[in-house]
Kinemage of the C-alpha trace (Angstrom):
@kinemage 1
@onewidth
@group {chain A} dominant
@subgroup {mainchain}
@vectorlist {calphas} color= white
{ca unk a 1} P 5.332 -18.955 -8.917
{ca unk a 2} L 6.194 -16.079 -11.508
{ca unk a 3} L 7.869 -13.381 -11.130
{ca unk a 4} L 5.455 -10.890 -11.162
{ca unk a 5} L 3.499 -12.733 -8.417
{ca unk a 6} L 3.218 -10.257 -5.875
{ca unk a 7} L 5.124 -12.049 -2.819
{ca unk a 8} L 3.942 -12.000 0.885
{ca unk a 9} L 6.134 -9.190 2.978
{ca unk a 10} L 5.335 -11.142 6.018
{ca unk a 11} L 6.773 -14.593 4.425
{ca unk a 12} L 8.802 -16.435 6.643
{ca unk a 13} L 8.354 -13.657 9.735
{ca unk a 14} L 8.143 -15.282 12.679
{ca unk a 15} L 6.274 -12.057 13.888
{ca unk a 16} L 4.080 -12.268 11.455
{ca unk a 17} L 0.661 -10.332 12.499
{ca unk a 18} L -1.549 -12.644 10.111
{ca unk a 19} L 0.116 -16.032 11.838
{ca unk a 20} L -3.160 -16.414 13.904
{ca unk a 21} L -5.521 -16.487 11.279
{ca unk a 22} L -3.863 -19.948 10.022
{ca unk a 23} L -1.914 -20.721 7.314
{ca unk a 24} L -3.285 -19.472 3.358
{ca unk a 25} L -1.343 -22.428 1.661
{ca unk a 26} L -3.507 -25.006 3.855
{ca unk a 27} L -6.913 -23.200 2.021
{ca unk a 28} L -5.459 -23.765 -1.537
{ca unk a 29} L -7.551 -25.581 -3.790
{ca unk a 30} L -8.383 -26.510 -7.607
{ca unk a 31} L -10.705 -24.460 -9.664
{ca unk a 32} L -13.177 -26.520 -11.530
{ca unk a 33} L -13.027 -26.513 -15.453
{ca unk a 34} L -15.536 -23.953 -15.503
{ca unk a 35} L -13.230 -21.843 -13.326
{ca unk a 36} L -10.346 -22.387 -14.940
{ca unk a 37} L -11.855 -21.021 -18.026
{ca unk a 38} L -12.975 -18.042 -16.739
{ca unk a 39} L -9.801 -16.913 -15.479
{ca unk a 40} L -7.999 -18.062 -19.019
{ca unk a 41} L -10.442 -15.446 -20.556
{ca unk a 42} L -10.228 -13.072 -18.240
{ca unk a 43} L -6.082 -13.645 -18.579
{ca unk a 44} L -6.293 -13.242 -22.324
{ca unk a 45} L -8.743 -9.969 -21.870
{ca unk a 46} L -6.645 -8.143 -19.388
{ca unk a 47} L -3.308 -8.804 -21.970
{ca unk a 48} L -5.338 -7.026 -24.755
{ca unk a 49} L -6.800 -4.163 -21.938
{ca unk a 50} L -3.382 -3.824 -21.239
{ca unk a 51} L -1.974 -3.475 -24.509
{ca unk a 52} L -4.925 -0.794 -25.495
{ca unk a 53} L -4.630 1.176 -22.521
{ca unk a 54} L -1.628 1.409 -21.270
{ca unk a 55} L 0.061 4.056 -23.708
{ca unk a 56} L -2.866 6.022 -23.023
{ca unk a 57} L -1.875 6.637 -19.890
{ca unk a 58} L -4.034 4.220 -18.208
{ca unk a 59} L -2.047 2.172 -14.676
{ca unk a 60} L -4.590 -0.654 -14.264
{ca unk a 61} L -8.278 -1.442 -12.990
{ca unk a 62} L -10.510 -0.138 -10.636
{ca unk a 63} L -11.823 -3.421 -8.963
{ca unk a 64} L -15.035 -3.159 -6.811
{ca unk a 65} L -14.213 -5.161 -3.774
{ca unk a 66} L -17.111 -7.342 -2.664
{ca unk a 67} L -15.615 -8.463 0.728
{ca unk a 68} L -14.777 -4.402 1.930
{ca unk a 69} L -17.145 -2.657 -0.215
{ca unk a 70} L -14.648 -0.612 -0.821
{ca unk a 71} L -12.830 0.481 -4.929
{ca unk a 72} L -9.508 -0.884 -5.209
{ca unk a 73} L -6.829 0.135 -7.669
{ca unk a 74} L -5.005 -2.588 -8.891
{ca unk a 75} L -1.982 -2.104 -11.341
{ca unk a 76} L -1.520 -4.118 -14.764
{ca unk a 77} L 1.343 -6.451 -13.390
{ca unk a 78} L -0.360 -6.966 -9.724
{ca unk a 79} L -3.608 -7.981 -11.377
{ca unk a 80} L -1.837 -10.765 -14.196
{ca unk a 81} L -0.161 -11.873 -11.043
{ca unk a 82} L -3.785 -12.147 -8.814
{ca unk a 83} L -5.470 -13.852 -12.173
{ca unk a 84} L -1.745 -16.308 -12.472
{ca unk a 85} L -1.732 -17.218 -8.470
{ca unk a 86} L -5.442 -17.688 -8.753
{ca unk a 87} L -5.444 -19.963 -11.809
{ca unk a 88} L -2.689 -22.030 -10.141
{ca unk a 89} L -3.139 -22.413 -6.936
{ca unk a 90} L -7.390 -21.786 -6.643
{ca unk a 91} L -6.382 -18.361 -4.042
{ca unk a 92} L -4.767 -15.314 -4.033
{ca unk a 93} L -1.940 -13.654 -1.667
{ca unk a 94} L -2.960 -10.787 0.759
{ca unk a 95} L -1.377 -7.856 -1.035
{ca unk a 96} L -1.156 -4.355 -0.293
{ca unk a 97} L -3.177 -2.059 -1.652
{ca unk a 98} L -1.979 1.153 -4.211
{ca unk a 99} L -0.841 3.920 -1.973
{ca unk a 100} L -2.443 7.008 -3.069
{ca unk a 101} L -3.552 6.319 -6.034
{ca unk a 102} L -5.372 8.744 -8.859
{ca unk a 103} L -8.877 7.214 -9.657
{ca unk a 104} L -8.811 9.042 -13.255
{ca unk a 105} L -5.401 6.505 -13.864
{ca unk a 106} L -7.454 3.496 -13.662
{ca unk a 107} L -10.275 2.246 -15.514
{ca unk a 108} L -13.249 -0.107 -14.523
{ca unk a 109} L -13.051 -3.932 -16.268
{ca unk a 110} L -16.731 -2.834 -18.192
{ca unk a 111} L -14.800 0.386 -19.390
{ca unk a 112} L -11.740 -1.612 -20.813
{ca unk a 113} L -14.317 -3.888 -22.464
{ca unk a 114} L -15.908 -1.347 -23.840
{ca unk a 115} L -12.972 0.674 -25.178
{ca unk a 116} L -12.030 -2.715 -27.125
{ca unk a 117} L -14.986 -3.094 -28.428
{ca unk a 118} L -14.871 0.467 -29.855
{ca unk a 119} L -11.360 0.068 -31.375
{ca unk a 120} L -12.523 -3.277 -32.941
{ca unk a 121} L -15.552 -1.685 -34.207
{ca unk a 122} L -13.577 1.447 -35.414
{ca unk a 123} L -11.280 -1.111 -37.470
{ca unk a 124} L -13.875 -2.826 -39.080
{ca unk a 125} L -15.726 0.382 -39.929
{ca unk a 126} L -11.909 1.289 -41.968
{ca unk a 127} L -12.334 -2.067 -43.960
{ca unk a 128} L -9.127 -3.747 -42.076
């Protein structure tokens, strides 16, 4: 696990409130080649996001959540350690969401891609 792997608050509490459900490790699983591949790319995209975005102020993405339908705000090191902990072990950890967070810090993935794609273009327009 690295170190910016967000860690389970509940680990080893034997009052756990999520001890019912069963036991995340036990669901682990391989991704397929394909998978694995997807999550590479979207490892080395979120590095460059990152490195773009950051000293302009921008925290991390805004991550449309298809299980609650709800927007979630996920900082830069909490999402490299979802896409890490997914690539390795097939899952994520439950996590806790941002508390409070400012929507204008955080950019969607489609808006980061974007923004890239404008920089590159802007650099290629200069000759470099």
């Amino acid at each position: 696990m690295h170190d910016d792997t967000p860690q389970d608050p509940f680990r080893d509490d034997p009052f756990d409130p999520s001890a019912a459900l069963g036991d995340d490790e036990d669901e682990a699983r391989q991704l397929d080649p394909a998978e694995q591949e997807e999550v590479l790319s979207d490892l080395a995209d979120l590095e460059v996001f990152r490195a773009l975005l950051e000293p302009q102020g921008v925290k991390g993405m805004a991550i449309d959540c298809a299980d609650c339908g709800e927007v979630h705000y996920l900082g830069w090191d909490l999402l490299h350690g979802n896409l890490r902990q997914l690539l390795e072990n097939g899952g994520q950890q439950v996590h806790e969401p941002a508390c409070g967070p400012d929507p204008s810090e955080y950019v969607t993935w489609d808006y980061a891609r974007g923004y890239v794609d404008g920089v590159i273009d802007s650099e290629e327009s200069k000759g470099y």
